[in-house]
C-alpha positions, 0 to 999 in steps of 0.5 A: 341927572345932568345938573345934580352931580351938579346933579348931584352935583356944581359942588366944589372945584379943586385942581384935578377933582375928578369925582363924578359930574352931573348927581350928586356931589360935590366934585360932581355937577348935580343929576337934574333938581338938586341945587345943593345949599352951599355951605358958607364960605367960612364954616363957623366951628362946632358950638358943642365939641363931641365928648372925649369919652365916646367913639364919635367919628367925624364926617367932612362935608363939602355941602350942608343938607338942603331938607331932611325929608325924603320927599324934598331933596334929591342932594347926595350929601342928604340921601346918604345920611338916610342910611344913618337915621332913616331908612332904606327898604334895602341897602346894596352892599360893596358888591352891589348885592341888596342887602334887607332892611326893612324887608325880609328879601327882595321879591323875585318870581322865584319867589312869588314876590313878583307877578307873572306879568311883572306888575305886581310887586309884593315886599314882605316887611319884618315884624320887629323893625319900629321907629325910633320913638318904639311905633311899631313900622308898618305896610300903613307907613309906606302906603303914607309915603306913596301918597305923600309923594303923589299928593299935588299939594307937596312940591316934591323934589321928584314923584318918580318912581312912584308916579309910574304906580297904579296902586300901593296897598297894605295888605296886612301890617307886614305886606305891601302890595305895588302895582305899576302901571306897566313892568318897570324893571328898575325899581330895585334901584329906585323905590323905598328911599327914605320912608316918612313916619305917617303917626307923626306926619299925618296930623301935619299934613292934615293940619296944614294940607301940605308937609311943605314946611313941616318942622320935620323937615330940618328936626327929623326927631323920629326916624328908622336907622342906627343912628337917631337924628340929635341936631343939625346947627346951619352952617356948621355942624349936624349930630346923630347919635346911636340908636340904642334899640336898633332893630339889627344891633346897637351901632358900635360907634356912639355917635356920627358928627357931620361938620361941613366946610366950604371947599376941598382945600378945608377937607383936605386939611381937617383929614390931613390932621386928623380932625376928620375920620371921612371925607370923599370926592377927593382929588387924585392930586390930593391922594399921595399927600393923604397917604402919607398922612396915613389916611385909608383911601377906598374906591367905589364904583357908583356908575359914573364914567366921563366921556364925550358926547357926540351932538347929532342933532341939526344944531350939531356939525354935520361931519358928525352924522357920520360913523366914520368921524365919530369914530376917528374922534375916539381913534385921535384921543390918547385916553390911556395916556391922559389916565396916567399922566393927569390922573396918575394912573389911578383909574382906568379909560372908559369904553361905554356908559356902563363900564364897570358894571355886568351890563357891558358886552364883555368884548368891548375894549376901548377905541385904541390911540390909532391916528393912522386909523383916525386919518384913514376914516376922516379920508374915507368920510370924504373930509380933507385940508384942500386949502392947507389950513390945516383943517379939513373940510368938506363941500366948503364946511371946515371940520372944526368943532365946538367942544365944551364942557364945565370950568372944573379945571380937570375938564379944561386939561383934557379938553387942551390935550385933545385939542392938539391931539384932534388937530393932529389929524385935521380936526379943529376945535372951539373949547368952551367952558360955561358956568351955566353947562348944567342948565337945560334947554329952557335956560340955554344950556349949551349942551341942551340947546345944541350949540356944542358939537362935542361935550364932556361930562359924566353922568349915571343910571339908577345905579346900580340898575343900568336903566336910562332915558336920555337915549330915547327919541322923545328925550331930544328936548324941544320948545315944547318939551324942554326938559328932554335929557338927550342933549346928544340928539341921537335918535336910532330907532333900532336904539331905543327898541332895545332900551324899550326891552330892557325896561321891561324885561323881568328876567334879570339874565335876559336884561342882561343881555339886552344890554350888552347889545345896547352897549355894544351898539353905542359903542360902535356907533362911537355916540358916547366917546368913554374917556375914563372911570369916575368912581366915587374916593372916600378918604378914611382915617386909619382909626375907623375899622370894619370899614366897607364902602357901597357905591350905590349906598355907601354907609350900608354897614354903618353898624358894624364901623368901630373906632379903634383905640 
């Protein structure tokens, strides 16, 4: 999820936009296979104005979709849309309850959705969902998509999760049966995303032997939500209108214009002025002057928290290696003041990788600012300024350390005040700030390739469920396996046994647990550094009503959103 948010997200910088880095958006770097087509730097305007008579709410994005087809894109600013004119199985409401769509309810053991083992999964589908074009929406339709999927012949964006399946089967027309290869406790969180029609993709496919270049791809003119794909002109605007036979209720808005722009500044403006109803990655600075404009601000929790990495790899300082540093690094910050002074105490400091959500030992409370206890660690940890530079240093290695980050300006104003904070108590850092921070180990990063000590960014779970990778051993990328995603290079084998149990408990409450101890042991372990939350800021004009915002599926009540006139 590294380079999405940068992925999901290298999206658009502006003076202290703090959205979430690393997956998706545009004031994030993109989670990992996400390269984002920019929109042009001057966004021509709409050819084709929306009628007055209609209640037509516009949407500002800062990126342009790169495909439509669920199989192509891992773009955020793409997946969302899903939620208008595709498909999810299951949406996730604003407190992160799943919400049916396509299934009659989520299978648990309870009742009997869920194998004993855990393998075997069985979604149960309503027997009135249809596509747009009135087809009726089968077991048959997510099998195709299964396949779709898997199938070498398309170059996917990800086969994941789907690659973890041993089998998908329909049963019958309203049941589908997946067996995984092994219990994978997340796939709440990461299946049925988008499913493709197979009556109108099939004969593509067989015709071509691919869905590479399928002209559905840009023109999904059939597809499964409350709205209906109209039109999407490159560069400028794309249109998506009510479906009047929406299996769950006729959308009381009649129509979603999507007008992409080219920066912040342009967002800004156009909800500033009314021209735009929703906008999100919003900077905090920018929040008084949409207030005062009148403009809704709504927060949502979507998984992220910025934080320092700590690097234990060979490459990383060896002063590193040792709690007692690591700790005192945290100890040095004064991150409640950075919340309220850059940030104007308008989120909150982060303690672990999990804030915010159950799976955090509920009494973890973020390292205070103690440079009494920072100096009494880094003395105890035999780290001392015995030649008065005012650094210290050990066996002759000066504790100076190379921190870096990307070039968003926010990262660059908290690498500044930690730098004198950590000089403070004898620590020296290198700041570095590199356009290519998001890259992996093949193309030298710097964060993937060990050259930075300390490095800051946020990234995100399969939120809203907690698992991740990028803590395991095999993560660590290498020569010959470059794509790992522990840039950090912590490999604690008693770390990775409980990420090994969490993957495949099925009891949620035991899961639950296991994570507190993750957490817990991360924490005290001080391999993430938590600096503060970084959720998703959605801007919303004060006409939009029945306005509800999810951080994992933001426009899962889309239906019920009205224009007040």
């Amino acid at each position: 999820m590294k380079h999405l948010k940068s992925i999901f997200f290298a999206m658009v910088i502006a003076t202290l936009l703090l959205t979430a880095c690393g997956g998706g958006p545009a004031a994030t770097e993109a989670p990992t296979g996400s390269d984002a087509t920019e929109a042009p730097a001057e966004a021509p305007a709409a050819t084709e104005a929306p009628a007055a008579d209609k209640k037509v709410a516009t949407f500002i994005f800062t990126q342009e979709f790169d495909n439509l087809n669920p199989l192509y894109t891992n773009q955020w600013f793409t997946a969302i849309t899903y939620q208008l004119w595709s498909c999810y199985a299951w949406t996730y409401d604003d407190q992160n309850a799943p919400v049916p769509v396509l299934v009659t309810e989520l299978p648990t053991t309870e009742n009997g959705g869920i194998s004993e083992d855990g393998r075997t999964i069985t979604f149960k589908l309503r027997d009135d969902i249809v596509w747009s074009d009135g087809t009726p929406i089968t077991a048959d339709d997510f099998v195709f998509t299964y396949e779709m999927y898997m199938d070498p012949n398309n170059t996917v964006a990800s086969q994941s999760p789907y690659d973890q399946m041993e089998s998908v089967v329909a049963e019958d027309p309203q049941t589908v049966v997946v067996t995984f290869n092994e219990v994978f406790a997340p796939w709440a969180a990461t299946l049925w995303k988008g499913i493709i029609p197979k009556h109108v993709l099939q004969p593509v496919f067989e015709a071509d032997g691919n869905l590479n270049a399928a002209e559905y791809n840009r023109t999904p003119m059939v597809g499964c939500g409350p709205f209906n794909f109209a039109e999407w002109e490159a560069g400028s605007f794309a249109r998506f209108v009510a479906n009047d036979s929406y299996w769950l209720g006729r959308p009381k808005l009649d129509e979603i214009f999507i007008r992409f722009v080219p920066d912040d500044a342009s967002q800004i403006a156009a909800l500033q002025s009314g021209e735009g109803d929703l906008g999100t990655f919003i900077a905090y600075s920018d929040i008084p002057t949409l207030e005062e404009a009148g403009t809704q601000m709504f927060t949502a929790f979507s998984g992220y928290n910025e934080g320092l990495y700590i690097n234990l790899g060979d490459k990383g300082h060896p002063a590193l290696k040792e709690q007692g540093v690591r700790q005192a690094i945290a100890y040095a910050t004064d991150r409640e003041s950075l919340v309220n002074d850059l940030l104007l105490g308008r989120t909150g400091v982060a303690a672990t990788y999990w804030d915010n959500t159950p799976f955090v030992d509920p009494s973890i409370e973020p390292y205070p600012y103690d440079p009494a206890k920072a100096n009494e660690l880094l003395d105890a940890a035999g780290w001392t300024d015995s030649n008065g530079d005012g650094t210290r240093d050990k066996d002759g290695v000066e504790l100076v350390l190379k921190y870096g980050t990307t070039t968003r300006e926010i990262r660059k104003e908290i690498q500044a005040v930690f730098q004198q904070q950590l000089l403070e108590v004898g620590i020296g850092t290198e700041l570095i700030n590199a356009e290519n921070f998001f890259d992996g180990y093949a193309e030298g990063g710097p964060a993937a390739t060990g050259d930075l000590d300390i490095f800051e960014y946020s990234t995100v779970t399969q939120y809203p469920d907690p698992h991740v990778s990028e803590w395991y051993c095999d993560q660590i990328p290498t020569d010959e396996a470059p794509d790992g995603s522990n840039w950090q290079a912590v490999c604690d084998t008693d770390l990775e046994a409980l990420f090994a149990q969490e993957s495949s408990q099925v009891d949620a409450a035991a899961r639950e647990a296991t994570f507190h101890e993750i957490s817990k042991l991360i924490f005290d372990q001080a391999y993430f550094i938590g600096i503060y939350w970084d959720p998703d800021i959605w801007a919303i004009n004060s006409r939009l009503t029945n306005v509800k915002v999810s951080g994992a599926t933001p426009f899962y009540n889309i239906i019920e959103w009205d224009i007040q006139q």
